[in-house]
C-alpha positions as CSV (number, residue, x, y, z in Angstrom):
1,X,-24.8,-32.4,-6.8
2,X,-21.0,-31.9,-5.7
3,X,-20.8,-28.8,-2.9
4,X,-18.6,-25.8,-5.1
5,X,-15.1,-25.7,-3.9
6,X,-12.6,-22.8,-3.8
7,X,-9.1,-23.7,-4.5
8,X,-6.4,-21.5,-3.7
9,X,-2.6,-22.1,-4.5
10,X,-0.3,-19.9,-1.8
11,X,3.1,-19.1,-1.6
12,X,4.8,-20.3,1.8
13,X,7.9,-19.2,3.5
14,X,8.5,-20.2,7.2
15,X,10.3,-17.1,7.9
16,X,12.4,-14.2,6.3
17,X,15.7,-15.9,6.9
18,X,14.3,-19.4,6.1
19,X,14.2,-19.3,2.1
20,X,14.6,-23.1,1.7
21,X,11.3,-23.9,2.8
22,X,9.5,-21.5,0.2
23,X,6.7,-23.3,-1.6
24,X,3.5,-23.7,-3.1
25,X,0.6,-25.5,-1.3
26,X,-2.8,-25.7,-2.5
27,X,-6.0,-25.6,-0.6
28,X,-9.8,-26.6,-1.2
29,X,-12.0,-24.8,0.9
30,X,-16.2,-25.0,0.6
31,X,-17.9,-21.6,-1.2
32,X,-19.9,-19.2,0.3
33,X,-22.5,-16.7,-1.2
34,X,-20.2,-13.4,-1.0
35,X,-17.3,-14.9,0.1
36,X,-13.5,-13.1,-0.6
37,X,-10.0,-14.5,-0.1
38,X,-10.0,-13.3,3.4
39,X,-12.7,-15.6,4.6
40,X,-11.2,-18.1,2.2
41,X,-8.2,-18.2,4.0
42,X,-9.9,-18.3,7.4
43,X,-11.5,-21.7,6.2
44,X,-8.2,-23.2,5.7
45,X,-7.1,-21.3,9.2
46,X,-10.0,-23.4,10.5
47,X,-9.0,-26.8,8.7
48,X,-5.4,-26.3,7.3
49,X,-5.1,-29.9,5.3
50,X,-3.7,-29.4,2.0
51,X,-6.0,-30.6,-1.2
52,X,-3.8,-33.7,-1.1
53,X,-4.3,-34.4,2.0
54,X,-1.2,-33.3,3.8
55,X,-1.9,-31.9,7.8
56,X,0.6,-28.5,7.7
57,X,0.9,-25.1,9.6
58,X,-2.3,-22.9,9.0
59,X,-1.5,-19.9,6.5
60,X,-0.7,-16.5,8.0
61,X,-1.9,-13.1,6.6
62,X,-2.5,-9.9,7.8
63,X,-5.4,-8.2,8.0
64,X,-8.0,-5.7,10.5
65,X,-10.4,-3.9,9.2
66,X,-11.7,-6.1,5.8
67,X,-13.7,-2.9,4.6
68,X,-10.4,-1.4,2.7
69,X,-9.5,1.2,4.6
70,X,-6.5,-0.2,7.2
71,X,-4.3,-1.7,4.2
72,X,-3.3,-4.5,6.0
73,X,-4.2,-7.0,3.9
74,X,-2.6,-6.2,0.6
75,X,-1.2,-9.6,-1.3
76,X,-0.7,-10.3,-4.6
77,X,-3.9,-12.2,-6.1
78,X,-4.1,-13.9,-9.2
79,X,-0.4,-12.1,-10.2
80,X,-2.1,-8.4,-9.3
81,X,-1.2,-6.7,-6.6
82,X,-4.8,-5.7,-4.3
83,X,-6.8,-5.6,-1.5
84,X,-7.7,-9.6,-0.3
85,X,-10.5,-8.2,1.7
86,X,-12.7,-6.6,-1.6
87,X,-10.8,-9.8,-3.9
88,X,-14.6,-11.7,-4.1
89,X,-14.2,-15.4,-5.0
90,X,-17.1,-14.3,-7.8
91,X,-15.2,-11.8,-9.3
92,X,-11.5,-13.4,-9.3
93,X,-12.7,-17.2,-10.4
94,X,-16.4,-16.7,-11.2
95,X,-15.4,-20.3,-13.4
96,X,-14.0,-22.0,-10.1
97,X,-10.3,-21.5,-11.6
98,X,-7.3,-21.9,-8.9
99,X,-6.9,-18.7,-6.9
100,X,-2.6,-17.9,-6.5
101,X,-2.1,-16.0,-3.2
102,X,1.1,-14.5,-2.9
103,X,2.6,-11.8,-0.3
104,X,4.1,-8.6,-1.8
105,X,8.1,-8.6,-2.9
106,X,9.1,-5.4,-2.9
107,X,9.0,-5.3,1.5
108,X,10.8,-7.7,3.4
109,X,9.0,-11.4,4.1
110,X,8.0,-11.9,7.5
111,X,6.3,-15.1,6.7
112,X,3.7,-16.9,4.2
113,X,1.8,-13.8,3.0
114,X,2.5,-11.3,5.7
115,X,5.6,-8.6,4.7
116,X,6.8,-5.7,6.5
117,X,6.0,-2.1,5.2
118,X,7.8,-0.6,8.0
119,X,9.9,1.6,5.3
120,X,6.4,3.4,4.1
121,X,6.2,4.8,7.5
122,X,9.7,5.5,8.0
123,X,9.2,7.6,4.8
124,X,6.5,9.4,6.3
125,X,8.3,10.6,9.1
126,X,11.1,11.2,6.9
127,X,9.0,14.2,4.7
128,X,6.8,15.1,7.9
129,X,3.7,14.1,6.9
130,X,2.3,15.7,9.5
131,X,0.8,19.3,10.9
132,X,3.4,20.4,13.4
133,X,1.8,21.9,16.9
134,X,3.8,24.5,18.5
135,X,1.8,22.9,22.2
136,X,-0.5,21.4,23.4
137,X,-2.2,24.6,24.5
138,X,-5.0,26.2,23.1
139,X,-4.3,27.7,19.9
140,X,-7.2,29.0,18.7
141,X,-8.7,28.0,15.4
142,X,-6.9,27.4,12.7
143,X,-6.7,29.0,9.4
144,X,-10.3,28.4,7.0
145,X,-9.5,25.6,4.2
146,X,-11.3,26.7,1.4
147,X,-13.6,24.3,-0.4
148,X,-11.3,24.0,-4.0
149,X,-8.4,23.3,-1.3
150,X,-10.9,21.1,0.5
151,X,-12.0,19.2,-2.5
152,X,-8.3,18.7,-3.8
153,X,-6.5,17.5,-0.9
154,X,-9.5,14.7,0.3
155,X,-8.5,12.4,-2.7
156,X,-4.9,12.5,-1.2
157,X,-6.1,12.1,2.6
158,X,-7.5,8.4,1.6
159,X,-4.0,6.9,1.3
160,X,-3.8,3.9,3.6
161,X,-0.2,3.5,3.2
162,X,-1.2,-0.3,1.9
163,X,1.9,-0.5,-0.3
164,X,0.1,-1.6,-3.8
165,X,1.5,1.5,-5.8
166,X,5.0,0.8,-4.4
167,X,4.7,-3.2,-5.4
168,X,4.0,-1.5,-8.7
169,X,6.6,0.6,-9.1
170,X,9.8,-0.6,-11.6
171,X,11.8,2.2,-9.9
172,X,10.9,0.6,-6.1
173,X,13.9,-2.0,-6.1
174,X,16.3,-3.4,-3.9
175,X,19.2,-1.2,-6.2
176,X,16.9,2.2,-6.1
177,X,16.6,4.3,-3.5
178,X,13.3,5.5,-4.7
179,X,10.8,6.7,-1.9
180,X,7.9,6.0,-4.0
181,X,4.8,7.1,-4.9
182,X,2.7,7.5,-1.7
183,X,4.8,9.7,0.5
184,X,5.2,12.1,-2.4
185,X,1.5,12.2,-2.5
186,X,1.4,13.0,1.0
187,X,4.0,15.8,0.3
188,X,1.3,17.7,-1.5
189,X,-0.9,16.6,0.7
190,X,-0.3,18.5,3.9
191,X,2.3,21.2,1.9
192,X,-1.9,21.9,0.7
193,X,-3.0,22.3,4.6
194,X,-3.2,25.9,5.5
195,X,-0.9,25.2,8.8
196,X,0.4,22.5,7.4
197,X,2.5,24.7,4.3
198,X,4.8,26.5,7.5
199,X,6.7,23.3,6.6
200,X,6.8,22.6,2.8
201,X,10.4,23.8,2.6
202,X,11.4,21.2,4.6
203,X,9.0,18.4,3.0
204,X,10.2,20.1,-0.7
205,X,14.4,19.8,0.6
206,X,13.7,16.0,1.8
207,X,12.6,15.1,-1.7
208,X,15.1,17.3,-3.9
209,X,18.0,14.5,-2.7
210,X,18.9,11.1,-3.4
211,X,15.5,8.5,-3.4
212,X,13.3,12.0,-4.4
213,X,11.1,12.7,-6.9
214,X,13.0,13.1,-9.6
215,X,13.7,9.6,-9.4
216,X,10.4,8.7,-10.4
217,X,10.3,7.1,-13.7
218,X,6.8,8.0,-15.1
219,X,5.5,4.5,-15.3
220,X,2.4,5.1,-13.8
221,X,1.9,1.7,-12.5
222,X,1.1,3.3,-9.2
223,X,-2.4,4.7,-10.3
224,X,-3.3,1.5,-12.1
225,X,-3.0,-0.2,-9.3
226,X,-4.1,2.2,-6.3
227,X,-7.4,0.6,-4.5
228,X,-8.8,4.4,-3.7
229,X,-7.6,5.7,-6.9
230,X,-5.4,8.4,-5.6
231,X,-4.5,10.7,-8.4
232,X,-0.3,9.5,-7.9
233,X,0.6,10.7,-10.9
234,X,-0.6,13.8,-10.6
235,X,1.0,14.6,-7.2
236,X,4.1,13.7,-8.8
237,X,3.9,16.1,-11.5
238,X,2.7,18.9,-8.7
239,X,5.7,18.7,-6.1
240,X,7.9,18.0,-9.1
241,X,6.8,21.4,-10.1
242,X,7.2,22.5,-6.7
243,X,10.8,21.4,-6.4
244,X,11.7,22.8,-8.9
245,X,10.5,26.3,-8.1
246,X,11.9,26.0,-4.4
247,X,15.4,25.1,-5.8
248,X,15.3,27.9,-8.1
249,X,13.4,31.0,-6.1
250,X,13.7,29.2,-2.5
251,X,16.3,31.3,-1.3
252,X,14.4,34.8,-1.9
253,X,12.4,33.1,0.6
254,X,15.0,32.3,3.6
């Protein structure tokens, strides 16, 4: 009886600035009971000889934690923008069809299936998604967090920053200056945190300009899509709100 093989098709590129050498190579690796695309791609890592026989450079990808939680690993699998690590061979190609492996285009290529999301975190920092400390003194203890403001800000707090609702996003383009659907999330997020509201103006102002939320387009891609299914849609509709009431009473407030 012939051993099961996994085949996987990936998209290559040497490098960002190297677009002539993009491609598709195809790989036959052995199955394993339980085995995802990250372990599939650490079999051609091991033995990178393309199904035709052809010796090339092993495949790169990103990954850390492969229990979905660092985001790392985000590719496009089988045309759908997820998590490799939780992508099980069972599940994707329970029939043994070819497996497409592809990194995400809506962040600049580093190479083969690794991307840079370094403009996620710049749009953290950007709307402050953070609890300012006055020092690193003791303070004291902070303000109680009631349980309904407990119980609605721990959905938001599981963002990973992976990038799959922006990959998503029609409005995330290289013409838009959108800032997408996680940072807004995280808006509401810590504008929610008892200390953490001293600063909503600020996180509310960043947003009201070019790239803000009123850029969204109300696709909802973003919570199709989101591996820890982070209500996106409805944190857009919240700090919408809030914007909205900050450009219009905000100054009573200043």
């Amino acid at each position: 009886m012939a051993k099961r093989v996994v085949r996987l098709k990936v998209l290559r590129q040497d490098g960002p600035h190297a677009p002539e050498t993009k491609r598709w190579e195809e790989f036959d690796v052995p199955w394993e009971p339980q085995m995802n695309v990250i372990s599939s791609l650490m079999s051609v890592q091991k033995n990178p000889v393309t199904a035709d026989g052809k010796t090339v450079a092993p495949v790169v990808w990103e990954s850390s934690c492969l229990e979905e939680v660092c985001g790392a690993c985000t590719m496009i699998v089988n045309g759908k923008v997820r998590q490799s690590c939780t992508a099980l061979i069972d599940q994707i190609a329970p029939n043994g069809e070819v497996i497409t492996l592809e990194p995400m285009t809506k962040f600049p290529l580093v190479r083969d299936l690794i991307v840079d999301r370094s403009t996620m975190f710049e749009s953290l920092k950007r709307v402050k998604a953070w609890v300012n400390l006055d020092g690193s003194h003791e303070l004291g203890p902070g303000p109680r967090q009631s349980q309904e403001n407990q119980e609605e800000a721990y959905p938001l707090s599981r963002c990973m920053t992976c990038g799959c609702c922006l990959e998503a996003c029609p409005q995330v383009n290289a013409t838009s200056k959108f800032i997408g659907p996680a940072a807004i999330s995280q808006v509401r997020l810590f504008n929610l945190h008892p200390s953490g509201k001293m600063h909503a103006a600020e996180r509310l102002e960043t947003l009201m300009g070019e790239g803000g939320v009123a850029d969204c387009g109300k696709a909802q891609n973003c919570v199709e899509v989101c591996p820890k299914e982070i209500p996106l849609v409805d944190s857009i509709a919240q700090v919408s709100r809030q914007t909205t009431k900050h450009m219009l009473f905000g100054w009573l407030l200043k």
